[in-house]
N, C-alpha and C positions, 0 to 999 in steps of 0.2 A: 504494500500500500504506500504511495506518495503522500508527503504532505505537503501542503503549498498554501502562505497565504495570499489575499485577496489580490495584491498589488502586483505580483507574479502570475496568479492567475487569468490577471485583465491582462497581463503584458503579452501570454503565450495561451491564451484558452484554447485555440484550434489542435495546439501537441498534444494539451490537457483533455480536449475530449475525443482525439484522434487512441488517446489509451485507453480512457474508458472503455470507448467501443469494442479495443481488441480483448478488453476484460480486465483491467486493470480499476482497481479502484483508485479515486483521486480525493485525499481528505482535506477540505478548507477550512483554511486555520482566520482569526483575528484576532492579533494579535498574542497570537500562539494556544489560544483557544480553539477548538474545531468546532466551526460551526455548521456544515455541511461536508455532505457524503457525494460524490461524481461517482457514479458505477452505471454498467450498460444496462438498460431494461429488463432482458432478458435475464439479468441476475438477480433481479428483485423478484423476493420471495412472493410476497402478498403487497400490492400498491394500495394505498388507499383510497386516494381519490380518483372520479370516477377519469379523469382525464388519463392517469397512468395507468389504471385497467386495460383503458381503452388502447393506449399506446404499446403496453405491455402485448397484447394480444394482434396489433398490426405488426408491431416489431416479430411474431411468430407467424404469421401470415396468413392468419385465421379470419383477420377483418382485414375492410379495406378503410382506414379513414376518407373522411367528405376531404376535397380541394377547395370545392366552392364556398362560400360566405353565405348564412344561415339566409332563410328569407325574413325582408323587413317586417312592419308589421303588417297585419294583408286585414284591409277594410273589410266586415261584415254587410253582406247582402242579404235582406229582406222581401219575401218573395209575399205577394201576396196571393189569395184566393183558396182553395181546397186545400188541406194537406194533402203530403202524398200517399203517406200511411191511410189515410180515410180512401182514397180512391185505389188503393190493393185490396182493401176489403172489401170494399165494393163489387170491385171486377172478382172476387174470387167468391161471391154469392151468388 
C-alpha cells in the first residue's frame, strides 16, 4: 500500500490512479493522517452507496451505465373526457 499526501496526490493523481487500477491501493494522508482509501472497484468488498454498487457492477460488466444526462423535468399532461380504464370495461361487457 502507498501513502501519499494531498499535495503529491494533486501533483501526480493520473500515476496515483493508473495503480489503483492495476490493484494497488493508494492511502491519503493530511497531514500525515489518512484520510482516504484509492483502490480499484473491483476490490471493494461491499460499496455503499448506490452510485458505487452501480459502478462496482459496470466495472464487472454486468451493467451498462447511462452516457446521457437524466431527462429535465417533463410537464404533466391533462387529458380530458372518458377515462380509459372506464372505456376497457366497457368494450369488455
Amino acid at each position: 500500500m502507498r501513502t501519499v499526501g494531498i499535495k503529491e496526490l494533486k501533483n501526480r493523481l493520473t500515476q496515483y490512479l493508473r495503480q489503483a487500477k492495476a490493484g494497488e491501493e493508494v492511502m491519503v494522508t493530511e497531514r500525515g493522517r489518512p484520510i482516504a482509501l484509492i483502490q480499484a472497484i473491483q476490490s471493494v468488498s461491499r460499496p455503499v452507496s448506490l452510485e458505487a454498487r452501480l459502478a462496482k457492477l459496470a466495472a464487472q460488466g454486468l451493467v451498462t451505465l447511462p452516457v446521457h444526462k437524466p431527462l429535465k423535468r417533463v410537464r404533466r399532461v391533462t387529458v380530458r373526457g372518458v377515462p380509459l380504464s372506464r372505456m376497457i370495461l366497457e368494450d369488455r361487457r
